[in-house]
C-alpha positions as CSV (number, residue, x, y, z in Angstrom):
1,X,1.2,23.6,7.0
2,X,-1.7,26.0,7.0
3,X,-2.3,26.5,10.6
4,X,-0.1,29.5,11.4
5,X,-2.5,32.6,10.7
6,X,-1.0,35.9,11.3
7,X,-3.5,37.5,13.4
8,X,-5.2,40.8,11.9
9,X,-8.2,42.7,13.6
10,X,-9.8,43.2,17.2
11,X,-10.7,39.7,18.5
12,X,-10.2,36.3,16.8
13,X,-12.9,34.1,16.8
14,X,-13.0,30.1,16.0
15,X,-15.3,27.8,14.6
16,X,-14.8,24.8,16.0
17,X,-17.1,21.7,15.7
18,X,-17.5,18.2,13.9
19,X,-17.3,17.7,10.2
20,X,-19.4,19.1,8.3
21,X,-21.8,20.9,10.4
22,X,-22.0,24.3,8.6
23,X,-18.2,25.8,9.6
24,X,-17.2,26.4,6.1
25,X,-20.8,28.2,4.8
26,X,-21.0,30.1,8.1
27,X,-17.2,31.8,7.3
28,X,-18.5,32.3,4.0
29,X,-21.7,33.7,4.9
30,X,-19.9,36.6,7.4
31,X,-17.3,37.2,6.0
32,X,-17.2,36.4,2.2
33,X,-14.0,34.7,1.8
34,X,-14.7,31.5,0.4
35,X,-14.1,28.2,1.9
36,X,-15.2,25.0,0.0
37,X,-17.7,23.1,1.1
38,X,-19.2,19.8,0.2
39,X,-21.0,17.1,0.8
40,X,-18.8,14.8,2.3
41,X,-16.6,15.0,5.4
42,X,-13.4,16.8,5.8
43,X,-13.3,19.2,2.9
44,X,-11.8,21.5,5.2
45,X,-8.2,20.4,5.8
46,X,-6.2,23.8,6.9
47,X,-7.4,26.6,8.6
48,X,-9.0,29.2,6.5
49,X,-9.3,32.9,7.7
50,X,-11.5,35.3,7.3
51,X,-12.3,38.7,8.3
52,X,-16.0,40.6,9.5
53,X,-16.2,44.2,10.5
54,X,-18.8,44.2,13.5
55,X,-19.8,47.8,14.9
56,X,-16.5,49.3,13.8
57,X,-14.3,46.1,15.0
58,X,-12.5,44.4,12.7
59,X,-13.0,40.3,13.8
60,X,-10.7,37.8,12.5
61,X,-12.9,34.0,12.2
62,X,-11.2,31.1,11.5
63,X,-12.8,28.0,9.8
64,X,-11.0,25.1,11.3
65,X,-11.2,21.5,9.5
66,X,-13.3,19.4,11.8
67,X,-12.4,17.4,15.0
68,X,-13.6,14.0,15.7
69,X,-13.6,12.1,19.4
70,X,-9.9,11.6,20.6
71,X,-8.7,14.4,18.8
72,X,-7.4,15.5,21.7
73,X,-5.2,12.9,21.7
74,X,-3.9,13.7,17.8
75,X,-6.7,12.0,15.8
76,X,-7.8,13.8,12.9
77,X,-5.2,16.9,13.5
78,X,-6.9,17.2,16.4
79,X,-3.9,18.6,18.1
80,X,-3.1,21.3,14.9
81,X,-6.9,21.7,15.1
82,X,-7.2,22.3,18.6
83,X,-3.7,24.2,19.4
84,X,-5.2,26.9,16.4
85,X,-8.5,27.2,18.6
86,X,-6.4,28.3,21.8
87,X,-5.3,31.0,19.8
88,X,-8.4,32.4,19.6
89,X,-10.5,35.3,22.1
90,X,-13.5,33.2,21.4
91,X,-14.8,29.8,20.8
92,X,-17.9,28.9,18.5
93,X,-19.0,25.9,19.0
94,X,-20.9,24.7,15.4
95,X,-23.4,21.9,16.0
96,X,-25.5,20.2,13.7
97,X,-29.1,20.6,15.0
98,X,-30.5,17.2,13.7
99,X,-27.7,15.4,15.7
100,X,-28.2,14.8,19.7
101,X,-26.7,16.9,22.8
102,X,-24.1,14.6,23.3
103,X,-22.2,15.7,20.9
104,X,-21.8,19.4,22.2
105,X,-20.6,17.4,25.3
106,X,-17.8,15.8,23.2
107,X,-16.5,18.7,22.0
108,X,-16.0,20.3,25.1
109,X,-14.6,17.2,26.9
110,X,-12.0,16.9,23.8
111,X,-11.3,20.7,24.1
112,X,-11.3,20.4,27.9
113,X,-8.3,18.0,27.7
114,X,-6.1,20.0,25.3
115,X,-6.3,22.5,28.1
116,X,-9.1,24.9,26.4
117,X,-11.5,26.0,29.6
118,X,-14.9,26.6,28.1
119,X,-16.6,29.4,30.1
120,X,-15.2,28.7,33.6
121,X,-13.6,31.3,35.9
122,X,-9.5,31.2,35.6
123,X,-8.1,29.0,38.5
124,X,-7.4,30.8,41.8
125,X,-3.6,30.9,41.4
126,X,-1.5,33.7,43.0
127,X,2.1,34.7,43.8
128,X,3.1,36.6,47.2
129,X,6.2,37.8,48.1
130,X,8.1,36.8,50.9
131,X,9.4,38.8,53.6
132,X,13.3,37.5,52.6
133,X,12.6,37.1,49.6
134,X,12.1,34.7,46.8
135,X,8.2,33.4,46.3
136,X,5.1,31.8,47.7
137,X,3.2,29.8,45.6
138,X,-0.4,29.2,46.8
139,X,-3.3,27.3,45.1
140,X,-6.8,27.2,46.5
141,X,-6.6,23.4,44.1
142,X,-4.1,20.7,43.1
143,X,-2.0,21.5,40.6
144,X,-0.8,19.2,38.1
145,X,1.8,21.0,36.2
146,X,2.3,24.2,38.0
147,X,4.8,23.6,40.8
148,X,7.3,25.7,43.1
149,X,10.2,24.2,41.3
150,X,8.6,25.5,37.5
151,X,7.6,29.0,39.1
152,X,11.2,29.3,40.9
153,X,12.8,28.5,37.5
């Protein structure tokens, strides 16, 4: 299917942005794999992987075939797309520099609802054992899929 990419090197790193933005000539640039690009949108339909060496670490980047707005809800292969990125130690947002702000914004937002928090402390979740046993789950917000009954499983 061409989104399951052993992972090689130190850190793993995705590009992640709209179509045809530069993904595919950046990977090519750093690392010298190549990875068609062209001018129309989509040419990039399966993850393509490529490998920098970076002050003696060996970094794994990924060119990911562009997402679109509601790909978070499976448009485009946004969810193929998307569940890739969250393999990844780091995000790189691509963004064409002619095009406005607000598309940074929907990126993040799609990302942001496949469960992908873009720099943001982790959530202030912690377990403490009980003096007879068995745990105490305490969350400093409202949790909408972590419960006692899934932590207790």
């Amino acid at each position: 299917d061409g989104f399951e990419v052993k992972t090689q090197g130190d850190a793993r790193v995705g590009f992640i942005g709209f179509p045809s933005v530069g993904k595919s000539t950046l990977l090519t640039k750093l690392t010298g794999v190549f990875s068609e690009a062209a001018d129309y949108e989509f040419t990039t339909l399966t993850c393509v992987p490529g490998v920098m060496y970076y002050k003696g670490a060996k970094v794994q980047i990924l060119d990911l075939p562009g997402i679109i707005e509601g790909a978070k809800d499976g448009k485009g292969r946004g969810r193929q797309v998307i569940g890739c990125a969250r393999t990844c130690d780091l995000i790189l947002l691509v963004l064409d520099a002619a095009k406005p702000v607000t598309h940074k914004l929907l990126i993040e937002r799609e990302l942001e609802g496949f469960g992908i928090r873009l720099n943001k402390r982790p959530p202030d979740i912690y377990f403490k054992r009980k003096m007879k046993g068995g745990l105490n789950l305490q969350a400093l917000k409202t949790q909408t899929v972590l419960n006692k009954d899934l932590v207790s499983a």
